[in-house]
Every structure is written in structure tokens, then in C-alpha cells.
N, CA, C and O atoms as a MOPAC input file, in Angstrom:
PM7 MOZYME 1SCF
protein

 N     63.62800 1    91.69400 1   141.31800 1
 C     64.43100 1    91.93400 1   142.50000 1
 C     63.87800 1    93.16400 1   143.23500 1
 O     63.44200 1    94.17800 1   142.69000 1
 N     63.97100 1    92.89600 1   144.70100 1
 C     63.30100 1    94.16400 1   145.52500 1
 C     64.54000 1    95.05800 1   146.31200 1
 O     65.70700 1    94.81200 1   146.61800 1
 N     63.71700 1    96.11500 1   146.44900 1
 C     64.89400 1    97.18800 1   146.71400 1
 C     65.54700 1    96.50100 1   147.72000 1
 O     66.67400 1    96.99400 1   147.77200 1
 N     65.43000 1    95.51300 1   148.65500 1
 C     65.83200 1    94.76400 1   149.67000 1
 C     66.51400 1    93.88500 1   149.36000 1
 O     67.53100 1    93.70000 1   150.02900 1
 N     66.19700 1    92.95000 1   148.15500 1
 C     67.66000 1    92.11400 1   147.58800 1
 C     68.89500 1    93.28700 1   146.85500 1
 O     70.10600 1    93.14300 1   146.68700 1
 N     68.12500 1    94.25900 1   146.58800 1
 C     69.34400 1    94.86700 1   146.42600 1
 C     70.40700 1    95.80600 1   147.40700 1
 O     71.47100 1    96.28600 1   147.01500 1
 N     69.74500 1    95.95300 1   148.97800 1
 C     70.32200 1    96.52900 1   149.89500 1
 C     71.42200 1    94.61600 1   150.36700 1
 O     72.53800 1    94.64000 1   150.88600 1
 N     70.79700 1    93.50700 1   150.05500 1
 C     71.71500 1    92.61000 1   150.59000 1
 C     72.84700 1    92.11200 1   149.78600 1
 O     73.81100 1    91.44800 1   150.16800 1
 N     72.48100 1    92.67300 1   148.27100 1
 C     73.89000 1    92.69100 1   147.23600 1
 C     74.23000 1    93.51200 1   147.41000 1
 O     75.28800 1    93.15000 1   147.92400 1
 N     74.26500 1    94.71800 1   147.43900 1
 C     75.46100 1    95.97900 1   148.27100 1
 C     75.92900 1    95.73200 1   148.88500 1
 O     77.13800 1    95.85800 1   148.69100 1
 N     75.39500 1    95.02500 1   150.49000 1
 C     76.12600 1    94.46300 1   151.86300 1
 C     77.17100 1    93.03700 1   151.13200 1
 O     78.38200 1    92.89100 1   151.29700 1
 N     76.47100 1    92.36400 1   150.52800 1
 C     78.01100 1    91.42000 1   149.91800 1
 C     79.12700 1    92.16300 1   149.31300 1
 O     80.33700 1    92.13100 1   149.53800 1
 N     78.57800 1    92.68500 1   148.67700 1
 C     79.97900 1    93.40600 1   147.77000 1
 C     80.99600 1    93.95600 1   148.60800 1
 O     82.18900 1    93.68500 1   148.47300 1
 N     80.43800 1    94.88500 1   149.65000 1
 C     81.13000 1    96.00400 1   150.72700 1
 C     81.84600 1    94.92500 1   151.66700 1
 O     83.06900 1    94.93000 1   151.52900 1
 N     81.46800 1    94.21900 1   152.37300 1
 C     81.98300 1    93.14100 1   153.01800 1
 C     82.78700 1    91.94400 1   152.12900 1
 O     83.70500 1    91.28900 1   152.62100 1
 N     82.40900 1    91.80000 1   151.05600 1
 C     83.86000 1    91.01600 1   150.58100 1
 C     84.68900 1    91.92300 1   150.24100 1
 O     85.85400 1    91.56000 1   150.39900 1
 N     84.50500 1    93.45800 1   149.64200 1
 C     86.41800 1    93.86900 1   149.21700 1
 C     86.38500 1    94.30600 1   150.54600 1
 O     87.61600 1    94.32700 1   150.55400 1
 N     86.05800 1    94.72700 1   151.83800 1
 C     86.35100 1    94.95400 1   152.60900 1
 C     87.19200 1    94.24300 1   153.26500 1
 O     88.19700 1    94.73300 1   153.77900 1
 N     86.84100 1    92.82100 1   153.33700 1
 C     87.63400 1    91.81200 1   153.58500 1
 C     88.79900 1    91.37100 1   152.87800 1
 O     89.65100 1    90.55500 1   153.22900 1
 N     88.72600 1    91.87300 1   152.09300 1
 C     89.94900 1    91.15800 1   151.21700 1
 C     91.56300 1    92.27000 1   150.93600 1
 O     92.74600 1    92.17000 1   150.61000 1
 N     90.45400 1    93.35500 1   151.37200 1
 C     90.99800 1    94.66500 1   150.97000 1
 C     92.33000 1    94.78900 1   152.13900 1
 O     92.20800 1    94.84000 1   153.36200 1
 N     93.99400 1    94.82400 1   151.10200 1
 C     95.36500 1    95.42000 1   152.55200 1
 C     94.68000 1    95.74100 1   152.83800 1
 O     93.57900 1    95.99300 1   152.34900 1
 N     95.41600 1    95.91700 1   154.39600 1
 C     95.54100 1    96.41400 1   155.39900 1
 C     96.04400 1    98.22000 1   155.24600 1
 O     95.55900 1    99.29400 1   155.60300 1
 N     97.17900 1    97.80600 1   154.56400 1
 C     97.12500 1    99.62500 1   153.84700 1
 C     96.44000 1   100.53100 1   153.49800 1
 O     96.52600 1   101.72700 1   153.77400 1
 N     95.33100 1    99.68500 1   152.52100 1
 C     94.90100 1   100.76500 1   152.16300 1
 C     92.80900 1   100.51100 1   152.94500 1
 O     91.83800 1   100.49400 1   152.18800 1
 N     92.75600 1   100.43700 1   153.70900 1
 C     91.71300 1    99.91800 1   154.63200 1
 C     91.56200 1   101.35400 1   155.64900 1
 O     90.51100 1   101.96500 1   155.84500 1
 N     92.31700 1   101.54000 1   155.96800 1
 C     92.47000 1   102.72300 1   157.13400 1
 C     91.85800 1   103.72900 1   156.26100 1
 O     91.06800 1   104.49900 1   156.80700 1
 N     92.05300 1   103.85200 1   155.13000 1
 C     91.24600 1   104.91600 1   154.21400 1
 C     90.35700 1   105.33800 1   154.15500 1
 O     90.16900 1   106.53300 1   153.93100 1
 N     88.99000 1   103.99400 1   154.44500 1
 C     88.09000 1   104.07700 1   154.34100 1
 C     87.26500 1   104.00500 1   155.80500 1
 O     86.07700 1   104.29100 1   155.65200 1
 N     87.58900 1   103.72500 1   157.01300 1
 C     87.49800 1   103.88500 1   158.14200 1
 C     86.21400 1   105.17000 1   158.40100 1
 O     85.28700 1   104.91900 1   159.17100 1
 N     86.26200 1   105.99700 1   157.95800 1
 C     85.54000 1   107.32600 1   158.28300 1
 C     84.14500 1   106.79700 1   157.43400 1
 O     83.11800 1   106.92400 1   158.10100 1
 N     83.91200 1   106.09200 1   155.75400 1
 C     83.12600 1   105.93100 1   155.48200 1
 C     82.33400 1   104.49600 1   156.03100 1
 O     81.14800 1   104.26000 1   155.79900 1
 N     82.82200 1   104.01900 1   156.44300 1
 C     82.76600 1   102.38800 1   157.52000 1
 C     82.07300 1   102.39400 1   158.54400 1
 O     81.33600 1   101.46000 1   158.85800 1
 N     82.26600 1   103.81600 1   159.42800 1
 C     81.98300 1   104.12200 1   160.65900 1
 C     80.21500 1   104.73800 1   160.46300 1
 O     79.20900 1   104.35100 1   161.05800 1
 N     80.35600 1   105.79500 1   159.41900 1
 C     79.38800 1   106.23700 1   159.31600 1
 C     78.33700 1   105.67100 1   158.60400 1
 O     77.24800 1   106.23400 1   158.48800 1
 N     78.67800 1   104.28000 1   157.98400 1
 C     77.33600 1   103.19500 1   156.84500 1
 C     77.00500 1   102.29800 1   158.45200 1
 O     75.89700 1   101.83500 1   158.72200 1
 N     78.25800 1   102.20000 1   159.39800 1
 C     77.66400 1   101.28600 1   160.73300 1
 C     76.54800 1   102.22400 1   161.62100 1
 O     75.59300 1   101.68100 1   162.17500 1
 N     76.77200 1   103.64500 1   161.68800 1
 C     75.62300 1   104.60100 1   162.18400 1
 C     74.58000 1   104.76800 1   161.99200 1
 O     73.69600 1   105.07100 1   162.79300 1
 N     74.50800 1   104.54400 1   160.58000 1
 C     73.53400 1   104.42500 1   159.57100 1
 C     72.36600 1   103.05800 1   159.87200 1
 O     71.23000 1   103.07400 1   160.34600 1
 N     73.05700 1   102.15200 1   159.46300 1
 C     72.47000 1   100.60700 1   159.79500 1
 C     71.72300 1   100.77400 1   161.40500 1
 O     70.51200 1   100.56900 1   161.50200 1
 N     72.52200 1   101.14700 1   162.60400 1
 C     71.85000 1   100.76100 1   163.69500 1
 C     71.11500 1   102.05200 1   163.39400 1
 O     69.98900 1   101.56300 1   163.48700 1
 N     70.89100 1   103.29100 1   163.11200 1
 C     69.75100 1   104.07500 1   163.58000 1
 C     68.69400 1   103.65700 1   162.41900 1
 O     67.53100 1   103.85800 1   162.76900 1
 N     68.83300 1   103.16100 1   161.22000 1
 C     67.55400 1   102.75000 1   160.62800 1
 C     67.18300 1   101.71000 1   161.32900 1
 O     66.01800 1   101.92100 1   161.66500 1
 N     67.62500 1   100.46200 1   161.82700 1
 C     67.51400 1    99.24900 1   162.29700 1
 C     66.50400 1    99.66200 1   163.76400 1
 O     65.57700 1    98.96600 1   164.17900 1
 N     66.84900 1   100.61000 1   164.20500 1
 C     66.20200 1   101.36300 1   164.99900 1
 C     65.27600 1   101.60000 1   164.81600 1
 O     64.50000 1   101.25200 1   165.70600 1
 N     64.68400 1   102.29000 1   163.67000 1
 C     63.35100 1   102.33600 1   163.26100 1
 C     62.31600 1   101.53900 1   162.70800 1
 O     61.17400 1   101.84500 1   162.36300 1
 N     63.06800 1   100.21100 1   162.68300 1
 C     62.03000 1    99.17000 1   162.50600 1
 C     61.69500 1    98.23000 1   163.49100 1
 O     60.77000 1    97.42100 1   163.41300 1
 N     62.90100 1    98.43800 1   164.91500 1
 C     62.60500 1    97.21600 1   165.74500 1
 C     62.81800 1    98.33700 1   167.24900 1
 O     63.56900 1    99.27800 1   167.50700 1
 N     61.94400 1    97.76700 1   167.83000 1
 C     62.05100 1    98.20200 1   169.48800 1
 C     63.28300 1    97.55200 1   170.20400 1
 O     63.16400 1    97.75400 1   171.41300 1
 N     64.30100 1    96.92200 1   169.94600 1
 C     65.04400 1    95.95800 1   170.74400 1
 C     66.44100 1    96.39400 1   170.89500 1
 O     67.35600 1    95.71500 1   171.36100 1
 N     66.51800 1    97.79200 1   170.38100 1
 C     68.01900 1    98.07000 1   170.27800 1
 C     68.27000 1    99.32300 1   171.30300 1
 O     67.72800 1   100.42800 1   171.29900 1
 N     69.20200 1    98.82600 1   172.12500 1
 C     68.76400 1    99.82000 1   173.42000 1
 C     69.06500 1   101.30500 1   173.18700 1
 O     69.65200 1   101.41800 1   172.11100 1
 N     68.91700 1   102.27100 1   173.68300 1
 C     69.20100 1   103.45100 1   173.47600 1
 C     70.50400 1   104.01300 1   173.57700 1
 O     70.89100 1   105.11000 1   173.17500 1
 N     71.20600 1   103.00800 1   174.24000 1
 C     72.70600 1   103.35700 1   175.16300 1
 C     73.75000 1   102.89900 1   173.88200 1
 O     74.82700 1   103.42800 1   173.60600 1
 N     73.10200 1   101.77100 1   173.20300 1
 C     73.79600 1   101.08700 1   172.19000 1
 C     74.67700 1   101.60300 1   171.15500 1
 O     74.37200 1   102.03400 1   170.04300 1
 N     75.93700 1   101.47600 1   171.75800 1
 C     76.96500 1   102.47200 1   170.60500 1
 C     77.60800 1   101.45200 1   170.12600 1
 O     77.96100 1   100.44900 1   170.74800 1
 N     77.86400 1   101.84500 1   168.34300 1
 C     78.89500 1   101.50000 1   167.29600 1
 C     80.10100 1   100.96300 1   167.64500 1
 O     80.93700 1   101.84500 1   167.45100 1
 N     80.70600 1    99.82200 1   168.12200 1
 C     81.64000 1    99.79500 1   168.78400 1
 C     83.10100 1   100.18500 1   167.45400 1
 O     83.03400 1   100.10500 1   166.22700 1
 N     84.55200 1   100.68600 1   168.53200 1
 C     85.38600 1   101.43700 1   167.93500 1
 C     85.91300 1   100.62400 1   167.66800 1
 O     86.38900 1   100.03200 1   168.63600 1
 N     86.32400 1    99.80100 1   165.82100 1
 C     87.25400 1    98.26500 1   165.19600 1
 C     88.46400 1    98.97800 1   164.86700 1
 O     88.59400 1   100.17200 1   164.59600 1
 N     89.26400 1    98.13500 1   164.92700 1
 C     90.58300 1    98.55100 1   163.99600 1
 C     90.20600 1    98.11500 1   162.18700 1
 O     89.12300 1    97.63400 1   161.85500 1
 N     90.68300 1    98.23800 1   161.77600 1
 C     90.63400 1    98.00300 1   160.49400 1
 C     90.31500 1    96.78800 1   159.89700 1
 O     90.07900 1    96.73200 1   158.69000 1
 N     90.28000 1    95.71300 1   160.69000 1
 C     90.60200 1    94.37400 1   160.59600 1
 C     88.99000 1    93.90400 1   160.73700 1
 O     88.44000 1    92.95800 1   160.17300 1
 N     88.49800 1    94.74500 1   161.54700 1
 C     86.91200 1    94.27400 1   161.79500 1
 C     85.93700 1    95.48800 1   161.09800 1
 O     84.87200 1    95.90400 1   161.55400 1
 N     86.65300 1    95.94200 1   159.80900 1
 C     85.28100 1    96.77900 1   159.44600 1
 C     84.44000 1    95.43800 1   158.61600 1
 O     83.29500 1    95.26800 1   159.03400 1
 N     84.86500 1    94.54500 1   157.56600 1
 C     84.10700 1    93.67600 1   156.74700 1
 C     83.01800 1    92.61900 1   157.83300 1
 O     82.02600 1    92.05000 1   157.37800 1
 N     83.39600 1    92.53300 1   159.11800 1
 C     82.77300 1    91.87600 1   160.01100 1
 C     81.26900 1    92.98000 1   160.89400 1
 O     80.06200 1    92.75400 1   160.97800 1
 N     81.94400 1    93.89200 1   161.29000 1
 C     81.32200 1    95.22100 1   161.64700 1
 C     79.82800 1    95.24400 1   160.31900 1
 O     78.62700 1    95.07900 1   160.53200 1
 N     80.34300 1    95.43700 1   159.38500 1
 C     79.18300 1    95.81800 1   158.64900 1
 C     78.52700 1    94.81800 1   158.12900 1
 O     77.53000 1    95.21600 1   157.52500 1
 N     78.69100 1    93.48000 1   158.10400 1
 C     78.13500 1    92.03700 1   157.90500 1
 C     77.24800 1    92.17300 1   158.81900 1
 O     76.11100 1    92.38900 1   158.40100 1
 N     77.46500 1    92.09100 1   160.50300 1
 C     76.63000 1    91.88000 1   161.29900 1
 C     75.34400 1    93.19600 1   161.51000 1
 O     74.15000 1    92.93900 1   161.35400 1
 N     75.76400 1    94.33700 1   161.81400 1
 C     75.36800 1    95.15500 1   161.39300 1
 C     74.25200 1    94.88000 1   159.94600 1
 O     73.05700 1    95.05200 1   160.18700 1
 N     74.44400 1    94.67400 1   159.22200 1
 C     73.78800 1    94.86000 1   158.04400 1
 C     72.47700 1    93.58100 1   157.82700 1
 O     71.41400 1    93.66000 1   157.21000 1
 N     73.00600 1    92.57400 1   158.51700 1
 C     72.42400 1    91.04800 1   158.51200 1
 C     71.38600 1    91.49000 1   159.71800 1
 O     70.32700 1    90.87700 1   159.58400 1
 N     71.38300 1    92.33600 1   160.80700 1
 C     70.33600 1    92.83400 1   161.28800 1
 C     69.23600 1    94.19100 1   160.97800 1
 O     68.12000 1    94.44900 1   161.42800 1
 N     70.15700 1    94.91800 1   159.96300 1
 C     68.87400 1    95.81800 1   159.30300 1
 C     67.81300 1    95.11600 1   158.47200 1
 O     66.58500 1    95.19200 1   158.46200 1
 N     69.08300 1    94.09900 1   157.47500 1
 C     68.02500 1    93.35400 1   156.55500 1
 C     66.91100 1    92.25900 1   157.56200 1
 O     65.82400 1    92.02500 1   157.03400 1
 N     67.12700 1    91.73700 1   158.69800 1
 C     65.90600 1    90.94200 1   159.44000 1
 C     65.21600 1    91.56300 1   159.52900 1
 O     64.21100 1    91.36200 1   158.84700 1
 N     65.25700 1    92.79500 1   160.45800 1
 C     64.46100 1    94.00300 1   160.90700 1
 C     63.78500 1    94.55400 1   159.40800 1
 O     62.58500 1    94.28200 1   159.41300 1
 N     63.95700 1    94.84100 1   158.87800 1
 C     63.18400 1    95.41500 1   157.50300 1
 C     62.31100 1    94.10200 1   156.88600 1
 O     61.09400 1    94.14100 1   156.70800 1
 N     63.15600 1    92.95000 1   156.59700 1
 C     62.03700 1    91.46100 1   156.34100 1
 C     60.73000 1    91.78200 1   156.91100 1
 O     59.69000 1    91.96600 1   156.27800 1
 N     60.91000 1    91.83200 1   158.26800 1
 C     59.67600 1    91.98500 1   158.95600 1
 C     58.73000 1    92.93800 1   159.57700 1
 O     57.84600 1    92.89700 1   160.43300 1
 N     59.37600 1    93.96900 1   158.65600 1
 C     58.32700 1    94.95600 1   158.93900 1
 C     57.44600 1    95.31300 1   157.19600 1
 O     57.41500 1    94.80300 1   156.07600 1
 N     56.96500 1    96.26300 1   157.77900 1
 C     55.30700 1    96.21400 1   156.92800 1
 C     55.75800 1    97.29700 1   155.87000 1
 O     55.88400 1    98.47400 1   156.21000 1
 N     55.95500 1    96.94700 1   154.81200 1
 C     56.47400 1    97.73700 1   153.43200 1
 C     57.80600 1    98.69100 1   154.39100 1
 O     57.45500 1    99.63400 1   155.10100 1
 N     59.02000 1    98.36500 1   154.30000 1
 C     60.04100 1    99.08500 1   155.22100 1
 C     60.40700 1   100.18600 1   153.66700 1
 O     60.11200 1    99.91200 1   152.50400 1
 N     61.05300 1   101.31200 1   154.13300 1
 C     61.31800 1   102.42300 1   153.24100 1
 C     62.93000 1   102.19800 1   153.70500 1
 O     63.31100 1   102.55200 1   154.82100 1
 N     64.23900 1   101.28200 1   152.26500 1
 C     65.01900 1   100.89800 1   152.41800 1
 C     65.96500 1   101.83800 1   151.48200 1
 O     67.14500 1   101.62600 1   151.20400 1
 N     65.21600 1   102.84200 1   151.09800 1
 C     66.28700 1   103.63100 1   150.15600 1
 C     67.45600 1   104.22800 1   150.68300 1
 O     68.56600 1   104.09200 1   150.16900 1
 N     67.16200 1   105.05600 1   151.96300 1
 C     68.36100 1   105.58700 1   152.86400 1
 C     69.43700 1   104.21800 1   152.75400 1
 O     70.11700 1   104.56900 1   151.79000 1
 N     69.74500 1   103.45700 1   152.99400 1
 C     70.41500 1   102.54300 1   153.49300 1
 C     71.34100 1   101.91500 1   151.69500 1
 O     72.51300 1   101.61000 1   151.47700 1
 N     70.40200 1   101.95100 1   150.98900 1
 C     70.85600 1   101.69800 1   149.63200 1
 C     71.47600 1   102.47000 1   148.79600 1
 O     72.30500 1   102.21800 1   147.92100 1
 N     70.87600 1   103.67600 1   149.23400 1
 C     71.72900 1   104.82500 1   148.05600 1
 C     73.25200 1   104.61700 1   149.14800 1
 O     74.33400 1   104.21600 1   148.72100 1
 N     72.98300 1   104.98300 1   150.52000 1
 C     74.40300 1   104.70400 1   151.13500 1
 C     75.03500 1   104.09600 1   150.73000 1
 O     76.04100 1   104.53300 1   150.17000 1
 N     74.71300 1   102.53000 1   150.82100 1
 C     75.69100 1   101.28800 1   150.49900 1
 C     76.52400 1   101.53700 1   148.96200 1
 O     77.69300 1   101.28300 1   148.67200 1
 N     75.48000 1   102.10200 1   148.17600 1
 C     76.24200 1   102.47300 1   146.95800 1
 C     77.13000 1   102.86500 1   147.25400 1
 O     78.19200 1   102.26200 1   147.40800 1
 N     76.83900 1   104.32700 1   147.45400 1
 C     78.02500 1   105.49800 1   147.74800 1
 C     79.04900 1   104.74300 1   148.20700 1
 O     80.09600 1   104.72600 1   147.55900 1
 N     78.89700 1   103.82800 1   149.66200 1
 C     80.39500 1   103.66600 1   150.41400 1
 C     80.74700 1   102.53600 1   149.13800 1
 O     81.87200 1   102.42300 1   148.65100 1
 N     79.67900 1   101.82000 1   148.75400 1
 C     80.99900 1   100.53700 1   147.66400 1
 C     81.90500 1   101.32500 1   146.49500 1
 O     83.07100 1   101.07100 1   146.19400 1
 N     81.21600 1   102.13900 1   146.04000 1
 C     82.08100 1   103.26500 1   145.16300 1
 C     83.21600 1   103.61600 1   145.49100 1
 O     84.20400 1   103.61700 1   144.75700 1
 N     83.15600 1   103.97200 1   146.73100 1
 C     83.91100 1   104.93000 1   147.23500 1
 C     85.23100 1   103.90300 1   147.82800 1
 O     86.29000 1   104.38700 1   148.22600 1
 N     85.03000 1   102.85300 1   147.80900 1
 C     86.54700 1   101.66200 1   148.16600 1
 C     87.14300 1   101.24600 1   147.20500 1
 O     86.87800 1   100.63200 1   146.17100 1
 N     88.52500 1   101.92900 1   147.99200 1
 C     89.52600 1   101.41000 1   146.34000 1
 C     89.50100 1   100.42800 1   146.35700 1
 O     90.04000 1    99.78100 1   145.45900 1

């Protein structure tokens, strides 16, 4: 397994309890949600020319973080596929951290 199947089993894990995860206790994690979606577009950034400069994180309610970071994440992992040995550790030690970090 490459450090890249393992940045796309992190992104499952985070996006299913995200999804599944009350509504209660979801708002919790909001601050770490926001900042793994910052994360994704500025690396995603560094592998592809196509993401405009203006391009901001849009602001979800709680309801769209498991969607937020699916899509998000389903475009770092293309963008890294196709680039030339991509350096995916930033993005992995993250994903850890935030799956840890959800009750």
C-alpha cells in the first residue's frame, strides 16, 4: 500500500463518521473540518494549475462537512495520481490527526 492509498483510507474513515456523526456533537469538530478543507485545496494547489487564486473554502453548516471533505479530498487524491512522485505526507499525518480527533 502507498502513502496515497493510505491518504484515501483516512478520507473514507473521516467522511463516513462524519456523516453519520449527530448533529450534536458535529459542531465540535467544525474548527478541525475547516482547517483539513484549507489544507486539501492549498496542497491540491501545488500539484495542479487549475484552482483559481480567488478560490475560497466555502462556509457549511455542519451537515456538509462529510460532503465538504469527500469532494475536496477526491480532488487532492486526482491531482497527486497525476503528478510525478507527489510528497503526500502533509495531508496524511493531517487526516490522522483530524480522524483521531472525532468523537
Amino acid at each position: 500500500m502507498t502513502p496515497l492509498d493510505d491518504v484515501e483510507v483516512e478520507l473514507r474513515r473521516i467522511v463516513d463518521r462524519l456523516n453519520t456523526m449527530p448533529l450534536t456533537r458535529a459542531d465540535s469538530v467544525a474548527g478541525p473540518c475547516r482547517e483539513l478543507a484549507l489544507l486539501l485545496v492549498e496542497q491540491t494547489r501545488r500539484l495542479v494549475d487549475d484552482i483559481p487564486v480567488d478560490a475560497e473554502v466555502p462556509d457549511l453548516r455542519v451537515q456538509g462537512f462529510g460532503a465538504l471533505i469527500a469532494v475536496l479530498g477526491h480532488d487532492f487524491v486526482i491531482a497527486a495520481r497525476r503528478a510525478d512522485q507527489p510528497d503526500v505526507t502533509p495531508v496524511l499525518a493531517t487526516l490522522v490527526e483530524v480522524r483521531r480527533s472525532l468523537p
